[in-house]
LUMMI-273416 format. One line per 8 residues: number of its first residue (from 1); for each residue x, y, z of N, C-alpha, C, O, CB. Coordinates in steps of 0.1 Angstrom, whole numbers, plus 5000, padded with zeros to 4 digits. Glycine has a CB too. Layout:
// LUMMI-273416
NUM	X,Y,Z,X,Y,Z,X,Y,Z,X,Y,Z,X,Y,Z | ...
// end
This chain:
// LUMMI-273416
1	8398,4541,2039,8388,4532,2044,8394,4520,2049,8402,4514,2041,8378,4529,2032 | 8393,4514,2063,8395,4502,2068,8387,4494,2066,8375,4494,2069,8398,4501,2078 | 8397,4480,2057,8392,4467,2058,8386,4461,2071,8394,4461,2081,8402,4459,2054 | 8375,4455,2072,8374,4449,2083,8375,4432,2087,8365,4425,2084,8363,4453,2086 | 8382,4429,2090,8383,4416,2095,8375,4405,2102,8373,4407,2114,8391,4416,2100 | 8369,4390,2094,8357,4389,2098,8367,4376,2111,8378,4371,2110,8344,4385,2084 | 8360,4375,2121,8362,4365,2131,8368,4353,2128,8368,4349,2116,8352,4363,2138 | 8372,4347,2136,8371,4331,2129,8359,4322,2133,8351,4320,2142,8384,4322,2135
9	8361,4315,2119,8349,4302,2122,8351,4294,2127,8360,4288,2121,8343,4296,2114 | 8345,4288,2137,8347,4274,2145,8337,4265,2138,8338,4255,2145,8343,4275,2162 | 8330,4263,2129,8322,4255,2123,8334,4239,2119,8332,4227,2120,8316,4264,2108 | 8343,4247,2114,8352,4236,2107,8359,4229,2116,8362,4217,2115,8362,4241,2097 | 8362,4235,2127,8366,4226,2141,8355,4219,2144,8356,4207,2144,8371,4235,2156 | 8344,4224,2147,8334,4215,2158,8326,4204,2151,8318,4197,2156,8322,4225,2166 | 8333,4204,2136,8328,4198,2125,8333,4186,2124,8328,4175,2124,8330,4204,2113 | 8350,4192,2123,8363,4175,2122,8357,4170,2134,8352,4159,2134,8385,4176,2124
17	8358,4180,2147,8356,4165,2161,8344,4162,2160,8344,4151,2165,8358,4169,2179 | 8330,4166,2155,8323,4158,2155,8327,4143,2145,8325,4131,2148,8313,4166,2151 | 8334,4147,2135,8333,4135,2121,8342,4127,2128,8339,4115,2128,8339,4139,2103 | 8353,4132,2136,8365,4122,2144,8357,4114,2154,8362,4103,2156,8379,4131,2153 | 8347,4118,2160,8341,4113,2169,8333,4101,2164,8335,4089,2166,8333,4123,2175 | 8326,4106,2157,8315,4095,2147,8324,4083,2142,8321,4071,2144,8310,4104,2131 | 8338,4088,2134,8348,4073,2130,8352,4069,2137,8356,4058,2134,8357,4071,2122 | 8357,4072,2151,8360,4065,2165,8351,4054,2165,8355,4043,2163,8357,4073,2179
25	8339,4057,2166,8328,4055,2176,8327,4042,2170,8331,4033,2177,8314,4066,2177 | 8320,4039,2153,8317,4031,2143,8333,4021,2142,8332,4009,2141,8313,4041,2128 | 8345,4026,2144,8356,4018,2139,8356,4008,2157,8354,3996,2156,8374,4029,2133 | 8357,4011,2168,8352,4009,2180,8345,3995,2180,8350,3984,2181,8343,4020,2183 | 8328,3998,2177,8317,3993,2170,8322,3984,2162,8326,3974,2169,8309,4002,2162 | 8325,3983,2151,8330,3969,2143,8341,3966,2148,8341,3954,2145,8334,3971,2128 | 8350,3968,2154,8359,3960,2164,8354,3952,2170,8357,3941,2167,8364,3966,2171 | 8346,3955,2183,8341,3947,2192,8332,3934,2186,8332,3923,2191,8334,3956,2202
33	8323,3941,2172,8314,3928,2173,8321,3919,2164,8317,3907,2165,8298,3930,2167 | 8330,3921,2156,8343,3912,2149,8350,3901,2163,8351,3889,2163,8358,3927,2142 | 8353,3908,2171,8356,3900,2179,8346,3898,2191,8354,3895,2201,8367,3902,2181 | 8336,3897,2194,8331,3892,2199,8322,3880,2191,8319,3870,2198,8328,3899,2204 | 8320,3882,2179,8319,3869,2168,8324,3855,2168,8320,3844,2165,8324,3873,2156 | 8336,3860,2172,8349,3851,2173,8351,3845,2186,8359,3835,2185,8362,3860,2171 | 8346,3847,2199,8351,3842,2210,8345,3827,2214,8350,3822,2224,8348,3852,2220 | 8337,3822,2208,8329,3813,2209,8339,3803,2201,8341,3792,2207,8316,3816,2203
41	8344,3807,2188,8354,3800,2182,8368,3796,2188,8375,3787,2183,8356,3806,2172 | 8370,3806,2202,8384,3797,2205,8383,3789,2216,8373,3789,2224,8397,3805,2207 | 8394,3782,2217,8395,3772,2228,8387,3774,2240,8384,3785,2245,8408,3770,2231 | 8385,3762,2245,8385,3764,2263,8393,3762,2269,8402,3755,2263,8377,3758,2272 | 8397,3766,2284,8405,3760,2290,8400,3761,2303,8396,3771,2308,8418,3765,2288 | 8400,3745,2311,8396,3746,2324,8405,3749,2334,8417,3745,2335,8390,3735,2327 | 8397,3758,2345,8408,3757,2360,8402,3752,2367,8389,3753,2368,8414,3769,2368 | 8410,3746,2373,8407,3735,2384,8406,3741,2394,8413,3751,2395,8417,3725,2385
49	8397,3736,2409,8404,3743,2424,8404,3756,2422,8414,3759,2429,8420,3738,2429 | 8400,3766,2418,8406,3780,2422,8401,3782,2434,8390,3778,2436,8402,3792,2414 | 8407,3787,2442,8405,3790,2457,8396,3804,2457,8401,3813,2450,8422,3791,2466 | 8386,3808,2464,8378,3816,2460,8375,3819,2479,8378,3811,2488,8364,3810,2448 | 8371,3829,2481,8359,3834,2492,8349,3842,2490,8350,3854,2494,8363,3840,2502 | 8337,3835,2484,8326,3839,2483,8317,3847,2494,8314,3841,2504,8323,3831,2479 | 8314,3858,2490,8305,3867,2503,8292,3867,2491,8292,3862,2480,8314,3888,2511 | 8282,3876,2500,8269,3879,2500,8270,3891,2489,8260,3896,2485,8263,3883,2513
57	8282,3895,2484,8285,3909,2473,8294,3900,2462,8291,3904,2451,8296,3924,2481 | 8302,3892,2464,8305,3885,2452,8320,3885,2453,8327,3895,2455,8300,3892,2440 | 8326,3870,2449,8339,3871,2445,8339,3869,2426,8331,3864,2418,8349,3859,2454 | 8351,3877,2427,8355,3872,2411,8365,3864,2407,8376,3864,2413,8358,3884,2403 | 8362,3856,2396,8373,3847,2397,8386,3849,2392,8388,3861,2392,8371,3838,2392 | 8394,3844,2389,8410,3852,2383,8411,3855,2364,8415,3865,2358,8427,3837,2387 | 8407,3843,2357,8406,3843,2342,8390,3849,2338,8379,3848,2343,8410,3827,2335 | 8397,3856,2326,8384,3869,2322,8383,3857,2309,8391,3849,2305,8391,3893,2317
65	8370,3857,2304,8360,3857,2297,8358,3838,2301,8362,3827,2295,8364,3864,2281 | 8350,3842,2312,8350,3825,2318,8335,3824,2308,8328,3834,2304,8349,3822,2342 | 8334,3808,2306,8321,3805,2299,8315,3799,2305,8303,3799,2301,8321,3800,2287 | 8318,3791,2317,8307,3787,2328,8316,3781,2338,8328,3778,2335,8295,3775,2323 | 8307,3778,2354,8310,3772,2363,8306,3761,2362,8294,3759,2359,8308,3777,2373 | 8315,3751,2363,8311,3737,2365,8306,3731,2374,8297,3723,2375,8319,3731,2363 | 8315,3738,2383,8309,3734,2402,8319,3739,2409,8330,3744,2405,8308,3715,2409 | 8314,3736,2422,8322,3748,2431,8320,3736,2443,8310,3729,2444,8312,3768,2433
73	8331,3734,2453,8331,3728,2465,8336,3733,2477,8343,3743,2474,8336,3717,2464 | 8335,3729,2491,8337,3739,2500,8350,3730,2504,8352,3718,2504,8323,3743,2512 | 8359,3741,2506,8376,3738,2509,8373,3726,2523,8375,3714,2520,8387,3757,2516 | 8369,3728,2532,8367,3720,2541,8364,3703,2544,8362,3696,2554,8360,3726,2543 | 8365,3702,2526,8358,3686,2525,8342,3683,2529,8338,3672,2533,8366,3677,2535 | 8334,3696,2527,8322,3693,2530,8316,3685,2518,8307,3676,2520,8314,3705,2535 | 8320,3687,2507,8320,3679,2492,8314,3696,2482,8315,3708,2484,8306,3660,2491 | 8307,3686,2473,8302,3700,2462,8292,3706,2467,8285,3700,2475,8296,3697,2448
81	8288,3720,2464,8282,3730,2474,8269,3728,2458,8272,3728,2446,8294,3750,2481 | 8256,3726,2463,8245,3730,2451,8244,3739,2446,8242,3748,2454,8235,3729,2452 | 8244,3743,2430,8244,3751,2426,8231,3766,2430,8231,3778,2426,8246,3746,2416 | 8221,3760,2437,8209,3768,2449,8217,3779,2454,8215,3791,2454,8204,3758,2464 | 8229,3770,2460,8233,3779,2472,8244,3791,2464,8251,3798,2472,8241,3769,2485 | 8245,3793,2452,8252,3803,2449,8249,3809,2431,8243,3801,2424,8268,3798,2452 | 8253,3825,2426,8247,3825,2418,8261,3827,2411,8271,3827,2418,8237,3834,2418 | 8261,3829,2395,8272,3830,2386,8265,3842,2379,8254,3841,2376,8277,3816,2376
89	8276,3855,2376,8270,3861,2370,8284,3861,2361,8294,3855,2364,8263,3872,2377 | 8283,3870,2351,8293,3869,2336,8294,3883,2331,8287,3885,2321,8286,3861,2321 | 8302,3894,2335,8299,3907,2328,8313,3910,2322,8323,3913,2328,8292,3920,2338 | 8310,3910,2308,8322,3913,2303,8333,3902,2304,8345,3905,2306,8326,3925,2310 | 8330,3894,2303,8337,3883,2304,8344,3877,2317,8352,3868,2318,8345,3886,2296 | 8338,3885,2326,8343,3886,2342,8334,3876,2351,8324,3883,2355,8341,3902,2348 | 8333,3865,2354,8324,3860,2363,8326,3864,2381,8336,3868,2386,8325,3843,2361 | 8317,3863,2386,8313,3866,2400,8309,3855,2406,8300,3850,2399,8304,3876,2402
97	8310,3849,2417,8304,3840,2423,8295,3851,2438,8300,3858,2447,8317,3828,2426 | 8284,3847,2435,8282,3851,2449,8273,3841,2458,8265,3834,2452,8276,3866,2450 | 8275,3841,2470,8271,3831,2477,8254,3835,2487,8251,3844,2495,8286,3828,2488 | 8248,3826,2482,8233,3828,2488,8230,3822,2498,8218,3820,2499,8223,3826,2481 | 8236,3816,2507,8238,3811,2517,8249,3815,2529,8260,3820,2526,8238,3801,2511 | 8245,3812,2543,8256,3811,2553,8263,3800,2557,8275,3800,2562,8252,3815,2563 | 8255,3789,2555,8257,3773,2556,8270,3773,2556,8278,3770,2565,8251,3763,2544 | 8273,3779,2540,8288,3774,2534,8302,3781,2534,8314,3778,2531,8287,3771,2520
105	8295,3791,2539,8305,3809,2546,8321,3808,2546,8330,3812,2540,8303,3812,2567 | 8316,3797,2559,8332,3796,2569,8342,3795,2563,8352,3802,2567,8335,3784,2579 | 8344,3787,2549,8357,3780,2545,8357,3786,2529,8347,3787,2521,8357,3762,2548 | 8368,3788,2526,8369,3792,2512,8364,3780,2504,8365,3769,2508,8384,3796,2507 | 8356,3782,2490,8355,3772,2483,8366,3770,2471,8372,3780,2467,8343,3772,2481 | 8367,3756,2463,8372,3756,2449,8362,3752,2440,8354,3742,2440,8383,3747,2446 | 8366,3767,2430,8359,3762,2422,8361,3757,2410,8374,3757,2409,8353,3766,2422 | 8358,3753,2399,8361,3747,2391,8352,3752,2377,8340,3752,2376,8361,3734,2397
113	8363,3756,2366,8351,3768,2356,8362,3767,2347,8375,3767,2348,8345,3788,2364 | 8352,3766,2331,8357,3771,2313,8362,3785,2315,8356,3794,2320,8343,3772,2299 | 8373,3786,2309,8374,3798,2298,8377,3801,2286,8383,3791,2281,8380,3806,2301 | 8376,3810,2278,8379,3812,2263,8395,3814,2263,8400,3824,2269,8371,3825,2256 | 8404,3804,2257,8416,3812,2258,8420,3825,2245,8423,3822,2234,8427,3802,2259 | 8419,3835,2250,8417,3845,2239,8433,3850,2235,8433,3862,2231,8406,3858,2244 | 8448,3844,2237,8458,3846,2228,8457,3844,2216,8468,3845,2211,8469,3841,2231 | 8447,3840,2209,8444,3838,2192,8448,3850,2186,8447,3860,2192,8426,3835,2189
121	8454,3851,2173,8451,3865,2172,8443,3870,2159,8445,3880,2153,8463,3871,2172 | 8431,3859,2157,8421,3865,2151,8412,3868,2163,8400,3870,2160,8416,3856,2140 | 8413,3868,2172,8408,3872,2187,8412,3890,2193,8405,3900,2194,8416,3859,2200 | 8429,3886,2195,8430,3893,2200,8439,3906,2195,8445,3915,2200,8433,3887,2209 | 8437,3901,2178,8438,3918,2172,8425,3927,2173,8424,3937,2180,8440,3917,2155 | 8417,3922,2165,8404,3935,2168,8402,3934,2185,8392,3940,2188,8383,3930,2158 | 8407,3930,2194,8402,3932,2211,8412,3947,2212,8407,3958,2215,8409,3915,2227 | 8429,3944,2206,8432,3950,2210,8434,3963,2200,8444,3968,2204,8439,3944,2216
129	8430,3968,2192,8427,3975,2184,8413,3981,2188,8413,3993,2185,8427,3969,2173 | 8404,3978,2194,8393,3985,2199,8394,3991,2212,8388,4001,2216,8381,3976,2198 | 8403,3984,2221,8410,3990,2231,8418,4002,2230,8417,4013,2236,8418,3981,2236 | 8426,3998,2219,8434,4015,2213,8428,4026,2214,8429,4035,2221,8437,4017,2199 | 8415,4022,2197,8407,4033,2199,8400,4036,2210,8403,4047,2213,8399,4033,2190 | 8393,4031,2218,8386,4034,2234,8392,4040,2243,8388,4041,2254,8383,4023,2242 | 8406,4047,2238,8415,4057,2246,8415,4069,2237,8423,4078,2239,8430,4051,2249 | 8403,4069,2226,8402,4080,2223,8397,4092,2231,8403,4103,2231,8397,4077,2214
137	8388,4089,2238,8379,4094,2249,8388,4103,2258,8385,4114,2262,8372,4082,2257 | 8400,4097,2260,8407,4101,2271,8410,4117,2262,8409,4129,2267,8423,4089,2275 | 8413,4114,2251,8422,4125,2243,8412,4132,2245,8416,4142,2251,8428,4124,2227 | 8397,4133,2242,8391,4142,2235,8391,4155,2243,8389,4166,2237,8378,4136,2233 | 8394,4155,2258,8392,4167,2262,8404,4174,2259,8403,4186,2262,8388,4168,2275 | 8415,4170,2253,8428,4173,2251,8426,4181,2236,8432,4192,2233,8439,4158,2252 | 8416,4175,2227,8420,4177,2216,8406,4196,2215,8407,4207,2211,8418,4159,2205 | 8397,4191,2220,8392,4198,2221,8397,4213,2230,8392,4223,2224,8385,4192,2223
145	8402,4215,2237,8416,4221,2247,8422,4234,2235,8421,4246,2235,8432,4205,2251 | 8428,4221,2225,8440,4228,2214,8434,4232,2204,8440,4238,2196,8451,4219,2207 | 8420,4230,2202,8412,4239,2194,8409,4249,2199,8413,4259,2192,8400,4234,2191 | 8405,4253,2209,8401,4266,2216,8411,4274,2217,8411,4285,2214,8396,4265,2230 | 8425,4265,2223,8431,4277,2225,8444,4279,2209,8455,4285,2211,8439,4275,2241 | 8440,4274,2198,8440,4275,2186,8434,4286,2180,8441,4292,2172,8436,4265,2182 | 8420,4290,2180,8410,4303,2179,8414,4309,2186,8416,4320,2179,8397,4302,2181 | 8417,4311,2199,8422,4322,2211,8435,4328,2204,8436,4341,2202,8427,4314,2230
153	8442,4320,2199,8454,4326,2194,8453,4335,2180,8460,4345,2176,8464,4315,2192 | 8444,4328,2174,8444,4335,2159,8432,4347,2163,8432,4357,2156,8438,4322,2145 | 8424,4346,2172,8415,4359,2174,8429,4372,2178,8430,4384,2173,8400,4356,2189 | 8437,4368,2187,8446,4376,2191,8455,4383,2180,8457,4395,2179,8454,4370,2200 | 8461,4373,2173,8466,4376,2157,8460,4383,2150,8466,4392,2145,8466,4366,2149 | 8447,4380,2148,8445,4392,2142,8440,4404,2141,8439,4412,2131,8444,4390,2139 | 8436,4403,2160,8433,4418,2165,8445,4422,2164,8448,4430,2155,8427,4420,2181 | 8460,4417,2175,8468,4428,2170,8483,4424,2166,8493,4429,2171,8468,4438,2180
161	8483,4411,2154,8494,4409,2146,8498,4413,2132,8507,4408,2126,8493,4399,2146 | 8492,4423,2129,8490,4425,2114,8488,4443,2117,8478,4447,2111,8475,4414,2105 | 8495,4452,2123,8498,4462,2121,8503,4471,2113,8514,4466,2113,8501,4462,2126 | 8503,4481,2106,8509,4489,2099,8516,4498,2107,8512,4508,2113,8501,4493,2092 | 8537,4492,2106,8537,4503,2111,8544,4515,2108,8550,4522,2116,8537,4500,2121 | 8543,4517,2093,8543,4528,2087,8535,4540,2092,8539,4552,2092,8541,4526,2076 | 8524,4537,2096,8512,4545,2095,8511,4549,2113,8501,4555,2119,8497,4536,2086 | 8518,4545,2117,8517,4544,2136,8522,4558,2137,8514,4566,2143,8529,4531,2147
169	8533,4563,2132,8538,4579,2132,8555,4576,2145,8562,4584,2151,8519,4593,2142 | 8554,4558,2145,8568,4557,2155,8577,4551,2149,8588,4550,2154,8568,4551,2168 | 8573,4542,2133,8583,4536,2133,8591,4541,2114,8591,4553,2111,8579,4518,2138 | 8594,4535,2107,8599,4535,2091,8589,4530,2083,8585,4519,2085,8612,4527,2087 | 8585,4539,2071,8577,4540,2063,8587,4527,2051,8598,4531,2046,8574,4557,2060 | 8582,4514,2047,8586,4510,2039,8581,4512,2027,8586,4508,2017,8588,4502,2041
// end
């Protein structure tokens, strides 16, 4: 009578990457709001004059997590441009200037705008620790990949790694 050999179970794989997924996700999560708690707490630092060319789609300015525009003037010496004529938007710590007007087109403007300086490193450990993990994502199709072809191999194994071959009628009976 032949034993029969039951398949493998993928439960326990699709189980860990779920649970690996879930403590990514949550360690991620408390990263970001740990430090984003914190950004308010560090310094500012102003730039002066940044030379910009604002269009109708938006320039961005050079330092990331700006906390406001102070004013903005048109290179030309026309003096300070009203804040009417242009909007500030903030995503991700990224400001955009975009210009709602043609008036002030022609000539690059400077502007003048806060930022957080975030070399702190009650700042910029959990930033860069949640950045780490956020390259989990990249792996996942990798990891998922070596599971499959982890099962592919052991289904093969044990369709046909575990022969008898006493009993084949070609080789030595141990």
């Amino acid at each position: 009578m032949e034993e029969k050999k039951s398949a493998v179970d993928l439960t326990d794989l699709a189980i860990g990457i779920i649970i690996l997924g879930i403590v990514v996700t949550i360690g991620v999560t408390i990263l970001l709001n740990v430090r984003d708690a914190r950004l308010t707490d560090l310094p500012t630092v102003t730039t002066t004059n940044e030379s910009i060319s604002p269009t109708d789609t938006g320039a961005a300015l050079t330092d990331v997590w700006v906390s406001g525009v102070t004013q903005c003037e048109n290179a030309s010496n026309i003096g300070v441009i009203s804040t009417g004529n242009y909007t500030v938007s903030i995503t991700n710590g990224v400001a955009t200037i975009t210009n709602l007007t043609d008036e002030f087109s022609l000539y690059p403007w400077n502007c003048t705008y806060n930022w957080y300086n975030t070399s702190r490193e009650d700042w910029a450990l959990p930033n860069n620790a949640s950045l780490g993990l956020a390259e989990f994502g990249n792996w996942f199709d990798i990891i998922v990949i070596v599971g499959v072809a982890a099962v592919i191999l052991a289904l093969i194994f044990m369709a046909f790694g575990n022969r008898d071959i006493g009993q084949s009628g070609g080789g030595v009976a141990y």
